[in-house]
C-alpha positions as CSV (number, residue, x, y, z in Angstrom):
1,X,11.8,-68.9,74.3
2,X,9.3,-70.7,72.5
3,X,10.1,-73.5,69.9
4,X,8.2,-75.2,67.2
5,X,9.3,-78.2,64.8
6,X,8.5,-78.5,61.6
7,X,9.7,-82.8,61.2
8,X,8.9,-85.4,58.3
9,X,9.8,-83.2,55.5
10,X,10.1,-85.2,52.3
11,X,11.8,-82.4,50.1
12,X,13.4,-79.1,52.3
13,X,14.3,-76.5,49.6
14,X,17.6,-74.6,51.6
15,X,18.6,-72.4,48.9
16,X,21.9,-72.9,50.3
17,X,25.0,-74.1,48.2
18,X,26.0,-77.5,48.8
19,X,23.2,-78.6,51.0
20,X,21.8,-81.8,50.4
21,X,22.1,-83.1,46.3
22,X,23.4,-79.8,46.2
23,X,21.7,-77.5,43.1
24,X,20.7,-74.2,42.9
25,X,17.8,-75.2,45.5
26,X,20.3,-76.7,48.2
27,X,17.6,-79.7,48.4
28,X,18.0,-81.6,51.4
29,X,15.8,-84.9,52.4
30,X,13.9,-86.5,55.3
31,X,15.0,-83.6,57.7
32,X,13.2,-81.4,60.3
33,X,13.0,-78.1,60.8
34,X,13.7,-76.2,64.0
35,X,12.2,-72.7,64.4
36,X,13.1,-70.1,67.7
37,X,12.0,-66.9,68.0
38,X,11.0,-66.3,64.4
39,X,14.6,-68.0,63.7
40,X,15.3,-70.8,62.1
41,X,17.6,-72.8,64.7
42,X,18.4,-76.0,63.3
43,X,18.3,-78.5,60.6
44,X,18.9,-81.9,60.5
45,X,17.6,-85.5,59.9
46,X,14.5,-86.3,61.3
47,X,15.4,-89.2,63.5
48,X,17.6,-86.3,65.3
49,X,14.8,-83.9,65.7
50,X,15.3,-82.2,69.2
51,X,12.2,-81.5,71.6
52,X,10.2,-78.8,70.8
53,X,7.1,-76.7,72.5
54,X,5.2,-77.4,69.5
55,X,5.5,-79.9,66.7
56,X,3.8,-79.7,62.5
57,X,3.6,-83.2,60.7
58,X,4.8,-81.6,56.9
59,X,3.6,-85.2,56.2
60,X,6.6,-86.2,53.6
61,X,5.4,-82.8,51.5
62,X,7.9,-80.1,50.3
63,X,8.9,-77.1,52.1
64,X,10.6,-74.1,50.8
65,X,11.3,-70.7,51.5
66,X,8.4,-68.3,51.8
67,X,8.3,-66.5,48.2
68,X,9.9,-62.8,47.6
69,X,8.0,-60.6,45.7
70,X,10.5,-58.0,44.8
71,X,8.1,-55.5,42.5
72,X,4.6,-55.0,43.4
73,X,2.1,-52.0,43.6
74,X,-0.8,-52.3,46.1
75,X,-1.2,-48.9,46.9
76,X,-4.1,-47.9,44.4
77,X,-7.8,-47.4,44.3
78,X,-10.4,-48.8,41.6
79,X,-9.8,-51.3,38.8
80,X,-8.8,-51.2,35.2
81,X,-11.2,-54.6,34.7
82,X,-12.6,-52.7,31.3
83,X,-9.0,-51.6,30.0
84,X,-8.0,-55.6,30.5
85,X,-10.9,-56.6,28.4
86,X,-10.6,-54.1,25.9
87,X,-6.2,-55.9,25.5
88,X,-7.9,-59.0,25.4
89,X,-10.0,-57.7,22.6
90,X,-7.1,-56.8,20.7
91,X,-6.0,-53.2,22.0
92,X,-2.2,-52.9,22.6
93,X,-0.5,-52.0,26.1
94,X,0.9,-48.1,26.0
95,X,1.3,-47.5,29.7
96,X,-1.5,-44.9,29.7
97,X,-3.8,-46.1,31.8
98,X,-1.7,-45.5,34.6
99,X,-3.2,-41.9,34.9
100,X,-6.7,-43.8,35.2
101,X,-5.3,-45.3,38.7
102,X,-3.5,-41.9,39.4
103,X,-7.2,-40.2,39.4
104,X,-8.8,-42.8,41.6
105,X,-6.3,-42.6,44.1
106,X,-6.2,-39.3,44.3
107,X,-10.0,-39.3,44.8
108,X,-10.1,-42.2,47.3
109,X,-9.9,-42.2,51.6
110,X,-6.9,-43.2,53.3
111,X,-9.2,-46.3,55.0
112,X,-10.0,-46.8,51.1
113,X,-6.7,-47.2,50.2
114,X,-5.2,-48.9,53.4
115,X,-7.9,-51.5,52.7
116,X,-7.0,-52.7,49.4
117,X,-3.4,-53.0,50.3
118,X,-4.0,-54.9,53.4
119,X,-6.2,-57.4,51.6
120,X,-3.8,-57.9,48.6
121,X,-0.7,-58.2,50.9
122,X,-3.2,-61.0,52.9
123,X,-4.0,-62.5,49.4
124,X,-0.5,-63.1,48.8
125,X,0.7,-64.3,52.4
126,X,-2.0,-66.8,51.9
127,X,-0.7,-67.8,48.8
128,X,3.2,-68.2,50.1
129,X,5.1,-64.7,50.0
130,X,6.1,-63.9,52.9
131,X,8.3,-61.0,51.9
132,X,7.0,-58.3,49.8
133,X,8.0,-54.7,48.0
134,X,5.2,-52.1,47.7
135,X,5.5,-49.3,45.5
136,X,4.0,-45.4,45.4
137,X,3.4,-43.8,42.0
138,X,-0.2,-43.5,41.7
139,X,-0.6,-40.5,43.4
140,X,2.0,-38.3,42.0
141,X,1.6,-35.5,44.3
142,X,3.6,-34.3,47.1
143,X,1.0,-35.4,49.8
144,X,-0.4,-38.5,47.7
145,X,3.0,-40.0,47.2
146,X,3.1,-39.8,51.2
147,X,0.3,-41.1,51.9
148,X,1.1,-43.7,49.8
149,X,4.4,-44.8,51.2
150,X,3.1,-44.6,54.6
151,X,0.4,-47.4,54.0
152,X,2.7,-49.4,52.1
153,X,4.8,-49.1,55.0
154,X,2.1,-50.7,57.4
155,X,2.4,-54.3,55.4
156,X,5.9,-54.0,54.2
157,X,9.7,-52.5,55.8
158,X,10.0,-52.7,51.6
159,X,8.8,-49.9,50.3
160,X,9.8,-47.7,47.1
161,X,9.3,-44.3,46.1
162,X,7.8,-44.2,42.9
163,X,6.9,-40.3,42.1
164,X,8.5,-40.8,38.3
165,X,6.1,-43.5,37.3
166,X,4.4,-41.0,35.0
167,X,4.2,-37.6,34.2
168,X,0.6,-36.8,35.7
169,X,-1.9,-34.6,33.3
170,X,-1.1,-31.3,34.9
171,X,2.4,-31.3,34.1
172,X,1.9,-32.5,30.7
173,X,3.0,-29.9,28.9
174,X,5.8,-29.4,31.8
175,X,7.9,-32.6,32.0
176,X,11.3,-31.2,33.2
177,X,8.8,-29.0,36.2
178,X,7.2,-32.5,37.3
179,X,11.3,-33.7,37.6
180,X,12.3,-30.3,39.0
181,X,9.2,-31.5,41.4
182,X,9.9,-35.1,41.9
183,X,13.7,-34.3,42.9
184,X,13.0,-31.3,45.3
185,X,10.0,-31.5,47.6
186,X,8.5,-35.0,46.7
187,X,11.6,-36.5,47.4
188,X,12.2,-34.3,50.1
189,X,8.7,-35.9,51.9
190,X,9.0,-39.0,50.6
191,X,12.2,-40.4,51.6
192,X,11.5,-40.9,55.0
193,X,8.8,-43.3,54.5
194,X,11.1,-45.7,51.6
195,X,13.9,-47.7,51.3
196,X,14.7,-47.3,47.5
197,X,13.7,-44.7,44.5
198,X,12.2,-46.2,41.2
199,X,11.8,-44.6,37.8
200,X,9.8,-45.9,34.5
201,X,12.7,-45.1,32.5
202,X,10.4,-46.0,29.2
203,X,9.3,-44.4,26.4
204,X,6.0,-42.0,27.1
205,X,7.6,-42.3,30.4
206,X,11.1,-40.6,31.2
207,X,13.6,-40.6,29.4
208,X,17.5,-41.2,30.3
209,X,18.2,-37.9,31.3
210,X,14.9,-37.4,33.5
211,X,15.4,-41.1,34.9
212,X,19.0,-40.5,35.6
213,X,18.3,-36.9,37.9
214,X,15.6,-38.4,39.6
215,X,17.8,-41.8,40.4
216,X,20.7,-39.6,41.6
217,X,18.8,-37.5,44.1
218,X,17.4,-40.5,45.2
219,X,20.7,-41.8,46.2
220,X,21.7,-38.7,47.6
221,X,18.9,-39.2,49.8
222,X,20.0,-42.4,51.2
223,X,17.8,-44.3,49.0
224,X,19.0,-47.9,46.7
225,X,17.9,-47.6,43.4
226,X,15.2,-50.0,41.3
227,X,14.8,-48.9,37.7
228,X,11.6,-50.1,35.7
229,X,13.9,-50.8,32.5
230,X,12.9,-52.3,28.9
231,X,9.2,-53.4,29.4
232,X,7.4,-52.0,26.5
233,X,10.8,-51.7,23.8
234,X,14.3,-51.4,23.5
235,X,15.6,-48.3,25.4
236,X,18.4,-47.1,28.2
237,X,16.6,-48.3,31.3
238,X,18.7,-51.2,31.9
239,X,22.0,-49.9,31.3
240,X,21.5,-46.8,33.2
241,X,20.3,-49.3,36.2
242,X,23.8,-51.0,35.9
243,X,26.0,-47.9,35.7
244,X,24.1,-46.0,39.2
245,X,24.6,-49.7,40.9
246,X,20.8,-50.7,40.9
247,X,19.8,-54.0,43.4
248,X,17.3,-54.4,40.2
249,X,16.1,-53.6,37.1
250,X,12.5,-54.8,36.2
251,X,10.7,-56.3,33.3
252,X,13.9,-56.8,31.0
253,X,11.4,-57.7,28.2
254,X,13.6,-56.0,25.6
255,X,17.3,-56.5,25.8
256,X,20.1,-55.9,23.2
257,X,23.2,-57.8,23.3
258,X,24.6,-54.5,25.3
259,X,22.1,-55.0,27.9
260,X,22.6,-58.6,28.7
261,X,26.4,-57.8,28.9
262,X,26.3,-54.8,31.3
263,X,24.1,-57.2,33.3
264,X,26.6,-60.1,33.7
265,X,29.6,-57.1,34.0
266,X,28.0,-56.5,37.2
267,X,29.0,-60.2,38.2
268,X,29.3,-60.6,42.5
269,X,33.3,-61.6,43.1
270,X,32.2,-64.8,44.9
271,X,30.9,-65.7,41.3
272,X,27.5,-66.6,42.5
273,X,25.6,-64.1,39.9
274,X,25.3,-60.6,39.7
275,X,25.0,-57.6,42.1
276,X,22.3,-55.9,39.9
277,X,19.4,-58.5,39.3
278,X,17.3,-58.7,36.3
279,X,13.7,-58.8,37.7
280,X,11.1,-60.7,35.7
281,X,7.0,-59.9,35.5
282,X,5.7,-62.9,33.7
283,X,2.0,-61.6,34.6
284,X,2.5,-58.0,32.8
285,X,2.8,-59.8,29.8
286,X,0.0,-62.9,30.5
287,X,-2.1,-59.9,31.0
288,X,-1.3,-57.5,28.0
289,X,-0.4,-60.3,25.3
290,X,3.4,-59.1,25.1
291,X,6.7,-61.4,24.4
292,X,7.9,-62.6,27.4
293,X,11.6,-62.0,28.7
294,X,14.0,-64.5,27.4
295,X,15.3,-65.4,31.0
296,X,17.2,-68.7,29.5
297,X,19.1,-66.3,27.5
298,X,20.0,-63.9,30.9
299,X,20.4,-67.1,33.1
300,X,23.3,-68.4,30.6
301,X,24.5,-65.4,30.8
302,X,25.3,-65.5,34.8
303,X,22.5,-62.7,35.5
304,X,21.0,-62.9,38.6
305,X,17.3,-63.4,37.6
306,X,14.3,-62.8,40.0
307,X,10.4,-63.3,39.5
308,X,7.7,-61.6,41.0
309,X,4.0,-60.3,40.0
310,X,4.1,-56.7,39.3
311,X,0.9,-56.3,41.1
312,X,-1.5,-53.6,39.9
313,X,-4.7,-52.8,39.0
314,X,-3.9,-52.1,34.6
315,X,-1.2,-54.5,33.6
316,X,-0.5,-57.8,35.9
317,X,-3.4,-58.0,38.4
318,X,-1.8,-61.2,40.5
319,X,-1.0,-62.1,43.9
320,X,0.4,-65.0,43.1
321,X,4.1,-65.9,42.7
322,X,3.5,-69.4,42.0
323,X,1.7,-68.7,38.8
324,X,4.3,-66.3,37.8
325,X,6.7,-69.7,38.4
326,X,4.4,-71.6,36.1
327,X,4.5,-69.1,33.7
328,X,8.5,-68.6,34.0
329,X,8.4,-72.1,32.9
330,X,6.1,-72.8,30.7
331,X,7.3,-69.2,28.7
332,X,10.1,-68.3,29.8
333,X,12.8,-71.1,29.2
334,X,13.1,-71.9,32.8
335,X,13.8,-74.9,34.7
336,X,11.7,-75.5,37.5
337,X,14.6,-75.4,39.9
338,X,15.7,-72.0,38.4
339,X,12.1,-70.8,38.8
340,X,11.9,-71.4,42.3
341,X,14.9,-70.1,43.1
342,X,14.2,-66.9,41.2
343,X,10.8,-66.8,43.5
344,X,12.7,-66.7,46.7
345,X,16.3,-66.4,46.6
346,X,16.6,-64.2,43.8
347,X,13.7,-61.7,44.9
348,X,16.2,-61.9,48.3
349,X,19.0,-60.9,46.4
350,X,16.7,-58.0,43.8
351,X,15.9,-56.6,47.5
352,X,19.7,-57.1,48.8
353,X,18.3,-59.1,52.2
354,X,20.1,-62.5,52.9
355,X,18.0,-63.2,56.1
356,X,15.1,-64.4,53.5
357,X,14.7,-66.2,50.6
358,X,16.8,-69.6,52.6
359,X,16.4,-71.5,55.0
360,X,19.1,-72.1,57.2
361,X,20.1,-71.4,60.6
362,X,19.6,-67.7,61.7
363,X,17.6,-67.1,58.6
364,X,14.2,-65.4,59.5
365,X,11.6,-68.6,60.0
366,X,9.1,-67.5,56.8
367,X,8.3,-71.0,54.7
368,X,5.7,-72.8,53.1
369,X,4.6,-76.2,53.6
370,X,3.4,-77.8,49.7
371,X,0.4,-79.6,49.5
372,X,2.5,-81.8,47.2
373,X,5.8,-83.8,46.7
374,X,8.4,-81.2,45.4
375,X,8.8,-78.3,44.3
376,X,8.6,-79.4,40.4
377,X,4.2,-79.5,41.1
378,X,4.6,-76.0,41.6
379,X,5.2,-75.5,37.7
380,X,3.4,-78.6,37.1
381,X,0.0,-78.6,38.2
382,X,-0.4,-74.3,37.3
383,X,-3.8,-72.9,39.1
384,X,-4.2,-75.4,41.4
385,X,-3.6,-74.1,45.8
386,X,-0.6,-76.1,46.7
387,X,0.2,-73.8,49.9
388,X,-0.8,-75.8,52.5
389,X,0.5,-73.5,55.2
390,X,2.5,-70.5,55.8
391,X,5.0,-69.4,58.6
392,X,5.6,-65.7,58.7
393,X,8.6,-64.7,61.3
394,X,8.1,-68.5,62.8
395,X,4.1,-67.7,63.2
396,X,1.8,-69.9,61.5
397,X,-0.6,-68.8,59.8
């Protein structure tokens, strides 16, 4: 059994209640890390640091949890580089140009599409996620939402079935057939290859009703439900996630009072937040000039808030969870504290794991070593790589 120690840690973010100064990031100080068989083994001062096979200096820097990105779509071909300039010109967001993606990917290899989602899924391990959700929905065809799910499944155990994230041009005219098809034989073919259903429960989307049949098979195929809920207006999305017992519902940009209480209603009995999560996208609206979530407002609610990047080629074409922190910060009304833990341990929770997102004893070894201080440069010095190393399952990278 091999062993590797991780000592002269300045700032350890645990995640874990009452370590350390305690706080939502469990900080602990001047400890070393003790990793076995992709497992963290032990924690403790670094004076006490047992013998290990191999030994990392952290150097007095920060180590935390490797980040959770619970939403993300890297299954795609092409780029929507013109549509982004044309937003930045002044042209608002609809949604449509999903169909633009759906045609590439349809057009494009397997090997096409198996590269681009192995060199974004590398893009973000290098930048600290360690855990990641991948998404179908830009193929919208039996065989293409396959295909789709079985590459995501080659960089991810998290993977979603996404056949309702539009309805594709040939149906239309046809909505309630492309349901009719999403809920018989897509599903059928699809739900070996995922973990959990989604559904764009929006407007020029579906609509309750569709998003709610398509949801409800899903479950009845074994699969936990996500809902993409509220992004581009008010609308059912979110409640409809709380009532069918959703991990998460996504992008939250546009919440009633109603909303925000059938979140908190869903409060976990050990009072530590909320068994459906509200999952945040900063980068959808950096990249298509929308208001951004009020996550104070969710947060002082009890929700269970999570960030992650929304990853995809028309509206939030990032990697990078820590600039979704920064922006959580900077935009959002978040702490820095609250941030992180959003990064990690509340993309854990959006994705119902608790072997990720901490760091404690038998918790899988995936962490990041800063090239800084704390935790707080993360929203502090935005755009600037502060990863100085990765561990994935206790292998450094």
């Amino acid at each position: 059994m091999s062993s590797l120690l991780v000592d002269d840690i300045g700032e350890l973010v645990t995640n874990v209640a009452g370590s350390g100064a305690g706080g939502p990031l469990g900080l602990r100080r001047d400890v070393a890390l003790l990793v076995e068989d992709g497992r963290v083994a032990w924690i403790g001062p670094t004076r006490d640091a047992p013998a290990a096979d191999r030994r990392i200096d952290a150097g007095r820097a920060a180590v935390l949890p490797g980040f959770v990105d619970s939403h993300a779509h890297l299954v795609f071909a092409g780029d929507r580089a013109t549509e982004f300039a044309a937003r930045m010109a002044g042209r608002p967001y609809t949604g449509g140009g999903i169909r633009t993606t759906v045609a590439a990917t349809r057009a494009a290899t397997d090997d096409d599409l198996r590269a681009t989602a192995h060199r974004l899924r590398g893009e973000a391990l290098r930048q600290g996620t360690t855990t990641i959700e991948v998404k179908s929905g830009y193929g919208l065809t039996v065989a293409d939402e396959v295909r789709s799910l079985r590459i995501a499944g080659e960089v991810t155990r998290e993977t979603t079935f996404l056949g309702a994230h539009v309805v594709p041009a040939e149906y239309a005219d046809r909505p309630d057939d492309y349901v009719g098809l999403v809920c018989g034989p897509m599903l059928h073919a699809a739900a070996p290859y995922a973990r959990w259903v989604d559904v764009f429960c929006e407007r020029g989307a579906f609509d309750a009703d569709h998003a709610r049949a398509i949801l409800t098979c899903g479950q009845a195929a074994g699969l936990g439900v996500r809902v993409h809920a509220n992004q581009l207006g008010p609308g059912p999305g979110v409640r409809l996630g709380v009532e069918l017992g959703a991990a998460s519902v996504d992008h939250c940009t546009h919440l009633d009072d109603a909303d925000v209480d059938a979140l908190a209603g869903t409060a976990r009995p050990d009072g530590t937040g909320t068994t459906t999560v509200a999952t945040l996208l900063p980068g959808a609206e950096f990249s298509t000039r929308s208001p951004y979530p009020d996550a104070r407002r969710l947060l002082d609610a009890g929700v269970t808030v999570a960030l992650a990047t929304d990853c995809n080629p028309g509206s939030s074409y990032t990697s990078s969870v820590p600039f979704c922190v920064a922006l959580a910060v900077r935009e959002m009304g978040m702490t820095p504290a609250e941030a992180v833990w959003a990064a990690t341990a509340g993309g854990a929770r959006a994705l119902r794991r608790d072997d990720v997102g901490v760091l404690r004893p038998g918790a899988r070894a995936d962490l990041v070593i800063l090239d800084a201080p704390s935790h707080l440069h993360l929203a502090y010095r935005p755009g600037v790589p502060l990863i100085r190393r990765v561990l994935h399952d206790g292998v450094l990278l």
